[in-house]
N, C-alpha and C positions, 0 to 999 in steps of 0.2 A: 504494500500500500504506500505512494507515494508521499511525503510531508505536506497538509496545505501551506501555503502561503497565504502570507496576511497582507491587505492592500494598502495596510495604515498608514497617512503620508509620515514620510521621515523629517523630523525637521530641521530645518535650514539655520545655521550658524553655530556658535556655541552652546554649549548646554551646561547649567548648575545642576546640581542634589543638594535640596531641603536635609541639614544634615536630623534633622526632627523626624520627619514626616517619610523620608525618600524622595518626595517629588521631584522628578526630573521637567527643568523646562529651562527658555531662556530666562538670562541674567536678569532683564529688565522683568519678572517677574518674581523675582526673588528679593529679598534684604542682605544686604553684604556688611559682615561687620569683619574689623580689621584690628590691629595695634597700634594707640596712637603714640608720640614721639615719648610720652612719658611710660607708656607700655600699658596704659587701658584699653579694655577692647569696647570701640566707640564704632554706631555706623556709619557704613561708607558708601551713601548714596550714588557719589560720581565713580563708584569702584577705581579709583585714582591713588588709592594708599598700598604702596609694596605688599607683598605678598601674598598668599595664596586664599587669605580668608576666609571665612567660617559662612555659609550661606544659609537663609531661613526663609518659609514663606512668611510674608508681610503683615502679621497679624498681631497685636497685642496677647493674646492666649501662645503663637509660637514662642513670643520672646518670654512670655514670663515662665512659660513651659521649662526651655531651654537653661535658663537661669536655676529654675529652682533641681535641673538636672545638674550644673555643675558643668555645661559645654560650654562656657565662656571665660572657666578657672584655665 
């Protein structure tokens, strides 16, 4: 029996992981936070701060999720 194939479009450019959730999508649908020059980890709207960054979907229940798990220690 041959494998199906799925016709789901692929999408086009970069891609994050919600490190929460998993969700895979683009950047501009995710929250990026980063380290800032003092070493706190601060959002990085313009994803302009070195580094590889920690990514989240945009929600106040992600972030306080994520926090109260200890992914931003």
């Amino acid at each position: 029996m041959a494998a199906q194939k799925h016709n789901a479009p692929v999408p086009e450019g970069p891609q994050r992981r919600c490190l929460l959730t998993g969700l895979r999508t683009g950047p501009d649908r995710l929250l990026r936070f980063a380290i800032d020059a003092a070493g706190a980890v601060v959002p990085d709207p313009a994803h302009d701060r070195p580094g590889r960054g920690l990514w989240l979907a945009p929600t106040p229940v992600a972030v306080d999720t994520a926090r109260a798990k200890g992914m931003f220690a």
